[in-house]
N, C-alpha and C positions, 0 to 999 in steps of 0.2 A: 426294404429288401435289397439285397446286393448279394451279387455271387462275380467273384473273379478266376480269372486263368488266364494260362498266358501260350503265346505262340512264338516261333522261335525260327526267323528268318536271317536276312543281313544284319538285322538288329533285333533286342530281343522287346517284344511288345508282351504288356500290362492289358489286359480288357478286364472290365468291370460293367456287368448288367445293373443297372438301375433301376429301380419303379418309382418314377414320380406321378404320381394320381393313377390314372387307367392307361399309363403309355409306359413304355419300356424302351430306353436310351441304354445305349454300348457306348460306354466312355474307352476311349483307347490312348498309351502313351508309350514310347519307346524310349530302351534305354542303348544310346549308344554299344557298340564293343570298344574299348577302350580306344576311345576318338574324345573330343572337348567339345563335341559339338551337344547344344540342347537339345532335353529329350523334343518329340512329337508328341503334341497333343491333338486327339482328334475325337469325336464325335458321330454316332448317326441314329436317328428313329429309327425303330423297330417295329415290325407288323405279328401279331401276336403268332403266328404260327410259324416266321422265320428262323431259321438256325443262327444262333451267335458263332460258329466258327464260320458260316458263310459270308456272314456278315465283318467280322472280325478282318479276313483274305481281303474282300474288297474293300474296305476300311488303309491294308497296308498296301495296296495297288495305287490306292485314289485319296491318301486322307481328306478330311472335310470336316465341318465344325458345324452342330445341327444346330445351335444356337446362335 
């Protein structure tokens, strides 16, 4: 299962919920505004009754890689 949307800051982020076994991972990546700079890649575990846009926000405040 997968479900994506995207949020639209200084830069424009990608999220992608994930189901791998009984856990649920929010993949996140950004895509510049036209800068050369590589997107952001980031990651974080999910607790089943959290919100992905809250998660999402703090994802673009603090990236981090759950793996």
């Amino acid at each position: 299962m997968a479900a994506t949307f995207t949020v639209n800051s200084r830069r424009r982020w990608t999220f992608q919920l994930v189901l791998l076994g009984a856990r649920l991972q929010l993949e996140g990546w950004s895509e510049p505004f036209g800068c050369p700079e590589e997107p952001l890649r980031c990651s974080a575990w999910m607790e089943p009754l959290q919100d992905p846009r809250d998660v999402a926000h703090a994802l673009i405040e603090r990236p981090r890689c759950a793996l």
